[in-house]
VOKOLTI-39827 format. One record per residue (C-alpha): x, y, z; residue in one letter. Coordinates in steps of 0.1 Angstrom, whole numbers, plus 2048, in hexadecimal, padded with zeros to 3 digits. Example, Ala and Ser with C-alpha at 12.3 -4.5 7.8 and 13.67 -1.06 7.14 Angstrom:
<atoms>
87B7D384EA;8897F5847S;
</atoms>
This chain:
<atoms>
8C77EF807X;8AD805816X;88880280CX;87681E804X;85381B810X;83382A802X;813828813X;80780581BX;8237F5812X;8377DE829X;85C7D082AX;86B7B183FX;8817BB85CX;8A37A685FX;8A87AF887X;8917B18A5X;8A77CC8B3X;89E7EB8A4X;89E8158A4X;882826897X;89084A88BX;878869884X;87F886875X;8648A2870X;8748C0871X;85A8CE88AX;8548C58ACX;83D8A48AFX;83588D8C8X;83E8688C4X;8308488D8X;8258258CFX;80680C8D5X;80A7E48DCX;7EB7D78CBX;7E07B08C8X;7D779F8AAX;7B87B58A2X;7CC7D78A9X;7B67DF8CBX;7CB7EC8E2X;7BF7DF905X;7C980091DX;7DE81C925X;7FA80092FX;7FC7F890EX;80781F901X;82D82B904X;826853904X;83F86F914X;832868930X;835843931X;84F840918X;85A81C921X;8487FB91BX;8567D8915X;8697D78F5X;8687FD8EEX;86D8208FDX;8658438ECX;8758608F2X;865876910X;86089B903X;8508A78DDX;86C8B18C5X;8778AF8A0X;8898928A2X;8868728B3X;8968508BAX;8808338C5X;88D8118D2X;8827F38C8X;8877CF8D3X;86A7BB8C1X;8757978D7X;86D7B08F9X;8497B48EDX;82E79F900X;82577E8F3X;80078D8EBX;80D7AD8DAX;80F7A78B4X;80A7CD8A6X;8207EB8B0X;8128088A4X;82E82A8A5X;81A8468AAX;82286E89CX;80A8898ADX;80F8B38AEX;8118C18D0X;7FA8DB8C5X;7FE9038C2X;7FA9008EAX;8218F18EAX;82490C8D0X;8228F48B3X;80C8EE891X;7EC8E5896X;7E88D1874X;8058BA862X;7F88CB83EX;80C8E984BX;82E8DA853X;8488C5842X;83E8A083AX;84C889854X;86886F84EX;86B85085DX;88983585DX;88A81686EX;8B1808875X;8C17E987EX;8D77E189DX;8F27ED887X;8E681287AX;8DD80885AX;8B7813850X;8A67F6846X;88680A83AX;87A82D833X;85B83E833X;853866828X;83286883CX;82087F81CX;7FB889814X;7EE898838X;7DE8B683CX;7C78BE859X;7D28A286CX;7E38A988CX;7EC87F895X;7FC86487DX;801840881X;82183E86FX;82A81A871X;8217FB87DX;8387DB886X;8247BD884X;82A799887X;822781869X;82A75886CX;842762888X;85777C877X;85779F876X;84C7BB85EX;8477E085FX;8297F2849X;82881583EX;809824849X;80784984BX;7E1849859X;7D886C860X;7BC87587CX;7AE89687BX;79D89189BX;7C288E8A9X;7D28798C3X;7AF8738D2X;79E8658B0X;7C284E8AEX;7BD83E8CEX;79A83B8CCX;79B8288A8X;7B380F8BAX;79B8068D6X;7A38198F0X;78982990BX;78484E90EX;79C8558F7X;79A87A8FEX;7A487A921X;7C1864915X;7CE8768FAX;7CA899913X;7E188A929X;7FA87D912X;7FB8A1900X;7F88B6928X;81C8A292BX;82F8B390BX;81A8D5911X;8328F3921X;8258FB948X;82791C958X;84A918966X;85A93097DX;86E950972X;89094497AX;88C922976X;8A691395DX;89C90593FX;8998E093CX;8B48CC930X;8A78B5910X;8BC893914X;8CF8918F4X;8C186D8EAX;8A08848E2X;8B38958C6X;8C887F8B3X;8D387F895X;8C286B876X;8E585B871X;8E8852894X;8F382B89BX;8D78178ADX;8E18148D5X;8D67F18E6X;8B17F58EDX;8AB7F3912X;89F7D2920X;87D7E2922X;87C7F1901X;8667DE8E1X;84C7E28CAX;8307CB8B8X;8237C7894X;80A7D287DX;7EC7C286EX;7EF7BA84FX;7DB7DA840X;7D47FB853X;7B77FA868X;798801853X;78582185BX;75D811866X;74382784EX;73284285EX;747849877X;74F86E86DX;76F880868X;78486E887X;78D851875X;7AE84B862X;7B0860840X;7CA85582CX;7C9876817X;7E28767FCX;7E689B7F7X;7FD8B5810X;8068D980DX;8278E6801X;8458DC814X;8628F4820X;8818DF82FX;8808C0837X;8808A182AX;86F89C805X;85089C806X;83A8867EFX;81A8977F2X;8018937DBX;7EE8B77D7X;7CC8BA7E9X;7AC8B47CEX;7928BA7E6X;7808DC7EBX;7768DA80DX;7898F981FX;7A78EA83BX;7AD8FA859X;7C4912857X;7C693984AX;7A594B848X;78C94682CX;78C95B813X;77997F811X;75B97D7FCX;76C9997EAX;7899837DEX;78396B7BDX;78194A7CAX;79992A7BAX;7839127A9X;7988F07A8X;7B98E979FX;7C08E377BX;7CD8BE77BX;7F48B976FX;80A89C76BX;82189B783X;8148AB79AX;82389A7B9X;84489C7C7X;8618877BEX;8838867AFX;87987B791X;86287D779X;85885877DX;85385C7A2X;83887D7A1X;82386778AX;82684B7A2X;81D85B7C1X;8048707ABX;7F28507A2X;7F98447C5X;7E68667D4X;7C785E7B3X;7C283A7C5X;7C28497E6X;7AB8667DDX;7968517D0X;7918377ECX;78E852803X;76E8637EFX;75F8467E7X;75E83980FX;75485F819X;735858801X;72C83780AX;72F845830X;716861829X;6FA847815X;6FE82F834X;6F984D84DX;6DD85783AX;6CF83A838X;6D383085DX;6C685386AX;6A984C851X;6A182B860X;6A4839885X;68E85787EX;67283C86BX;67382988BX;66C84689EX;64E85188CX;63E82E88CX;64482A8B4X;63384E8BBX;60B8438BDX;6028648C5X;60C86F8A3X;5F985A88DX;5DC86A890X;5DA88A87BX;5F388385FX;61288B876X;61E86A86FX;62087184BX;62E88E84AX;64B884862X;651869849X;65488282FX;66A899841X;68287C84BX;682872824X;68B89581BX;6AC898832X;6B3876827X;6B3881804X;6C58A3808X;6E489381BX;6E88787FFX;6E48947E7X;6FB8A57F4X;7178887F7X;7118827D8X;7178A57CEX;7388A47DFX;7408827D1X;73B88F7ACX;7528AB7AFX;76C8977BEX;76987D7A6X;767898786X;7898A3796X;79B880794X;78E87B76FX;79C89B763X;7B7890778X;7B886E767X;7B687C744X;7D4892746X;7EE87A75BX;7E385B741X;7F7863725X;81487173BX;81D84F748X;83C83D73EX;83B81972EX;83A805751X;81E817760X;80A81F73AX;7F080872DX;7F97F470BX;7E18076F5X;7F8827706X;80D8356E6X;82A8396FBX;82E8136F6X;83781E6CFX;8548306DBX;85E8156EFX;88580C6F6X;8977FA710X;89C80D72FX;8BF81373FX;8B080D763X;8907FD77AX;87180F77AX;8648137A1X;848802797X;8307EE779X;80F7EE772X;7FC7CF774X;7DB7DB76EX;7C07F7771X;7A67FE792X;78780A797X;76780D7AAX;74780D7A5X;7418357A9X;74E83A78BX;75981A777X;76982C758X;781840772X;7A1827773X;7BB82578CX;7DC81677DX;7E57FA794X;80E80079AX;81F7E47ACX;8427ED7B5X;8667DF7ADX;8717CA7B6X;8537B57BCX;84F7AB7DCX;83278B7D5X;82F7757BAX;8107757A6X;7F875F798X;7DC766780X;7BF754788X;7B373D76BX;79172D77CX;76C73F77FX;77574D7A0X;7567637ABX;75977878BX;73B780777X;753784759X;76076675DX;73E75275DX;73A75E739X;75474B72EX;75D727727X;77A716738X;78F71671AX;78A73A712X;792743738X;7B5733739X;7BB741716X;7B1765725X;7CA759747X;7E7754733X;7E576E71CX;7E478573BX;801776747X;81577A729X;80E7A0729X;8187A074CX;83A78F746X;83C7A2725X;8387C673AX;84E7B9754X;86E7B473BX;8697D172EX;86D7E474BX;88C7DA754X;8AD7E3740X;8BF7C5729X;8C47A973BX;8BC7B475AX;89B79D757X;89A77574EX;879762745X;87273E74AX;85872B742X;84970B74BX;82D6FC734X;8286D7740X;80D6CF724X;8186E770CX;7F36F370CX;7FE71670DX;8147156EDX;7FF72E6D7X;7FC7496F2X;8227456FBX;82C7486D8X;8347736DCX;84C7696F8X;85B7496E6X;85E7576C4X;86A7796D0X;88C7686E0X;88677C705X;888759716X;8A474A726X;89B72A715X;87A717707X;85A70F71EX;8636F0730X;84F6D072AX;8426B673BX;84C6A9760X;86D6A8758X;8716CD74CX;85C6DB769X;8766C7780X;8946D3771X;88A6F976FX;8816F8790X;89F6E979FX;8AF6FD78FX;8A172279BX;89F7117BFX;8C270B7BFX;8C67307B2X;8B473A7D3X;8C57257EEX;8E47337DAX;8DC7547DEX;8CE7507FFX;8F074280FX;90075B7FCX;8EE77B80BX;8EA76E831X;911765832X;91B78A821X;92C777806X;9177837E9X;93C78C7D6X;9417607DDX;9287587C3X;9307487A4X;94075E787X;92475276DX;906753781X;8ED76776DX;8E5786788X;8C1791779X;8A778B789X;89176E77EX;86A769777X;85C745774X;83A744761X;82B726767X;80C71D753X;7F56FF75AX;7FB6F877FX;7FD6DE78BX;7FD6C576EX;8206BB76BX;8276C2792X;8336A67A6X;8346AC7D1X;8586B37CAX;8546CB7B3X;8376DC7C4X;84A6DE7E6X;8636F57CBX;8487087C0X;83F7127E8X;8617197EBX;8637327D0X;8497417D8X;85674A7FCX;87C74E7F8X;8807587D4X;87577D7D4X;88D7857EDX;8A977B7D6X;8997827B7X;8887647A9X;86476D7A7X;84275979CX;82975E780X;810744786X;7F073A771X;7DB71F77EX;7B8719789X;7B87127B1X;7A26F87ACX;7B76E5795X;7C96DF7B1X;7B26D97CDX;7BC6B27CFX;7D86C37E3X;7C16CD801X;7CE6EA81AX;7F26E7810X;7F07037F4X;7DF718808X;7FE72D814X;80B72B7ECX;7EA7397DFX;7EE7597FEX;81075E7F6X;80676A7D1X;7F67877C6X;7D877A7B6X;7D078A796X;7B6784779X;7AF77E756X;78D794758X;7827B276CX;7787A4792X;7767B47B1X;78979F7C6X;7A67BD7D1X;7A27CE7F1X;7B57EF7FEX;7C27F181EX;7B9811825X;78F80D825X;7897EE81BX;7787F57F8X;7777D97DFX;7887E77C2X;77E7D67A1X;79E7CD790X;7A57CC763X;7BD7B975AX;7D87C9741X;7CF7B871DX;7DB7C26FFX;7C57D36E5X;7B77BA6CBX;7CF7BA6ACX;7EC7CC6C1X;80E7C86B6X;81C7D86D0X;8287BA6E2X;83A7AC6CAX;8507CA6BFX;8557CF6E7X;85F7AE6EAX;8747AF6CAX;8897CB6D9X;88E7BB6FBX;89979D6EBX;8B37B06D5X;8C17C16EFX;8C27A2707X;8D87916ECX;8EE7B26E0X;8D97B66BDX;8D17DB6B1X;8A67D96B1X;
</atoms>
């Protein structure tokens, strides 16, 4: 099944051997970039252009067109390459092309297997006066391979791309590479050039055996972050793009800032002037309702980062410039005398001053604009992505399909802390997750005993299980539970009581064995099953939901065995469907040294009280994350659960 990618998000790849299809409906340059472990590209050896179009383990295509096919054999690359970065940039109105991707159809993106089949796709959305793209990245991770959807704009163009990945005078560079795609004056009668057909296939088109000397490398495992201060050539992951004609759809997420684009003339004084857009659910492109709200709270998060590092960029400028000019003043002796000194001080002060005033200005117009925003696509939100207190939880009734994605929380930073972000994880999920029971480096947490903390950590991680069965449709979903202790009984009670589990919390060593045997056999079942094509072989009463194991107390009940099944699961299950829910304290289980460490990386690490321990791969800003809880005295998990339960088992609600 294809994966549809949306920015930042990555997928496994199952072959080495690989095609790398684009489709922009306008004509676009495509290349590629070997980078190391960091992403710095060491030279111009390392860049397959139109004009050097082959390198080890990939070639590009060797003009600028609308559609292109790029070859890919990921065990060609160089031992030292571990990031291959596919590059989109326009030719420019010179080659009689747009000057800005805000003016043309979004791009589309596909990467395919030896066979034909697209493994991944990716609808390059939310540019607008960028004229260069990285669009994707294959990166190595543990010795496999994954590709990451990246769509980093530059509005500085191909020169502020190659620059950002290390490269020296990146102008000259990017010059060159464009001077090869840019019509010359060619003679009267000279025929026109014949354009190879490879450089125009079609998106359906079967992947040909990449040539010995064609390959790419992987991406990090988040975007490069932009350094502050470092003006507008750095990579903007805007969320918002102007209407599309053609093409493929296009996911944009409207524009909320003010700042004028390049593009048609301003305009005349004598014309009223727009003041900003009123806010509307929806607003995004998508086939369904469902998906404009998610890419519309996708483009809030993104707007949001993106203001918030602009301001912090400005204060640090200001800041530094103040600093410099101070230093200045203090080393010029011939201006201490007379009060010059002081007044230089002053002045330096003052333009420090106006230029934070003014990013501040900016910052609070942006950020009024996401809290109308905020206000009005809220309440629009369906059950999976809505908050509990949200009434359309009243209304609730089992769906008939998946949801593209849950809600596992709320977002914010410290700009504006009452401005939330819903935190959507999509479907299926790709990482377990564990919420953190022990202090951590919360201040929240420090306010609470130990007892009170675990209480809080399970009761998130009943909501969360709770949230996630109703999402899916009647027995599409099954819950298991392992308690070793029984300590959780009280806070397990609206998932026992209700009926929604497949059977009672297991107890004791023996119970934690047992239910993990038996999900581990699910998984080498299911494994066997997929790799040998014989997924119609399996057994006629296997149960074909998908699975969740919430396992509370780790690791008292856990023998080696039974841990080595846990590690297991928590690699191999989510790609059949058997997923973790883990609360535990890491230091419970420190006796166990280094070996946890890849168990406690491979979960998405959530918590019981706000923290600000999430990080976004576009910046770098540490987001401060609230858990989901229920409001005091709520009922509404019960009669949620109460109506998964009677349909899981047939029973009118």
């Amino acid at each position: 099944m294809t994966a549809e990618l949306v920015r930042g998000q990555n997928h496994p790849l199952p072959d080495t051997r690989l095609e790398i299809r684009v489709s922009a409906g306008h004509p676009v340059l495509a290349g590629a970039t070997l980078g190391d472990e960091q992403g710095r590209v060491p030279g111009v050896e390392w860049i397959a252009h139109p004009g050097a179009p082959s390198l080890p383990g990939i070639d590009v295509p060797g003009q600028a067109a609308a559609d292109h096919r790029l070859k890919v054999d990921l065990e060609a690359v160089p031992g030292a390459v571990h990031r291959v970065s596919v590059l989109l940039a326009l030719p420019g109105p010179r080659a009689g092309g747009a000057a800005r991707f805000g003016t043309v159809a979004a791009p589309f993106v596909a990467v395919a297997g030896p066979d034909g089949a697209e493994i991944a796709t990716f609808t390059i959305t939310g540019l607008d006066s960028e004229s260069a793209v990285v669009a994707l990245e294959l990166y190595r991770r543990q010795g496999a391979w994954k590709v990451r959807a990246m769509g980093q704009g530059y509005e500085g163009g191909l020169a502020a791309l190659l620059g950002d990945q290390g490269l020296e005078r990146p102008a000259d560079l990017a010059a060159t590479i464009l001077e090869t795609v840019a019509p010359g004056p060619a003679p009267v009668a000279a025929p026109a050039r014949h354009v190879p057909e490879a450089e125009h296939v079609r998106r359906a088109a079967p992947v040909a055996d990449p040539a010995p000397t064609a390959q790419t490398a992987p991406p990090p495992t988040a975007p490069p972050t932009a350094p502050a201060g470092t003006g507008t050539d750095q990579p903007t992951p805007v969320p918002g793009g102007g209407p599309v004609n053609g093409g493929p759809v296009n996911y944009s997420h409207p524009r909320r800032q003010a700042a004028p684009a390049p593009g048609p003339a301003p305009v005349p004084e004598s014309e009223p002037r727009q003041g900003p857009p009123v806010p509307v659910a929806g607003d995004a492109s998508g086939w369904s309702m469902d998906e404009r709200l998610y890419n519309q709270v996708w483009g809030m998060f993104e707007d949001l980062a993106r203001t918030a590092a602009a301001y912090r960029s400005a204060c640090e400028f200001a800041e530094n410039r103040l600093d410099r000019e101070l230093d200045q003043t203090l080393s010029d002796y011939r201006a201490r005398a007379g009060g010059a000194n002081d007044a230089a001080r002053a002045a330096a002060r003052a333009r420090h001053d106006e230029l934070v005033a003014r990013a501040q200005e900016v910052l609070d117009r942006d950020l009024a604009q996401l809290v109308a925003e905020s206000g009005v696509v809220e309440p629009a939100l369906p059950v999976a992505f809505a908050r509990w207190e949200n009434p359309v939880w009243q209304g609730y009734r089992v769906p008939a399909e998946e949801p593209m994605a849950v809600r596992l929380g709320d977002l914010h930073l410290p700009e504006r802390t009452d401005l939330r972000i819903p935190m959507l994880v999509r479907l299926p999920l790709e990482r377990g997750l564990w919420v953190d029971s022990g202090r951590g480096h919360s201040e929240a947490a420090g306010l609470l005993d130990e007892v009170e903390l675990r209480r809080l950590a399970l009761d998130c991680a009943v909501a969360h299980a709770a949230r996630l069965l109703a999402a899916h449709p009647a027995g599409a979903f099954t819950v298991h539970v392992v308690d070793p202790a029984g300590a959780g009984t009280a806070a397990l009670a609206p998932l026992v009581e209700s009926g929604v589990l497949a059977a009672p919390p297991a107890r004791g060593a023996a119970g934690v064995s047992a239910t993990l045997e038996q999900l581990t056999e699910r998984v080498d079942l299911l494994q066997m099953a997929v790799r040998a094509g014989a997924s119609d072989a399996l057994p006629p009463g296997l149960d074909a939901s998908r699975q969740l194991l919430l396992v509370h107390d780790f690791p008292h009940g856990f023998d080696d065995r039974a841990v080595t099944r846990l590690r297991y699961l928590a690699d191999e299950g989510p790609s059949v469907g058997v997923h973790l829910l883990m609360v535990a304290d890491r230091e419970d289980a420190s006796a166990y040294g280094p070996l946890l460490d890849p168990l406690w990386r491979s979960l998405l690490r959530l918590t019981p009280v706000p923290d600000d321990h999430l990080a976004d791969p576009w910046v770098g800003h540490a987001w401060s994350y609230e858990p989901p809880m229920l409001p005091p005295g709520s009922a509404v998990l019960r009669q949620v659960l109460g109506q998964v339960a009677a349909a899981r088992h047939g029973r009118r609600p």
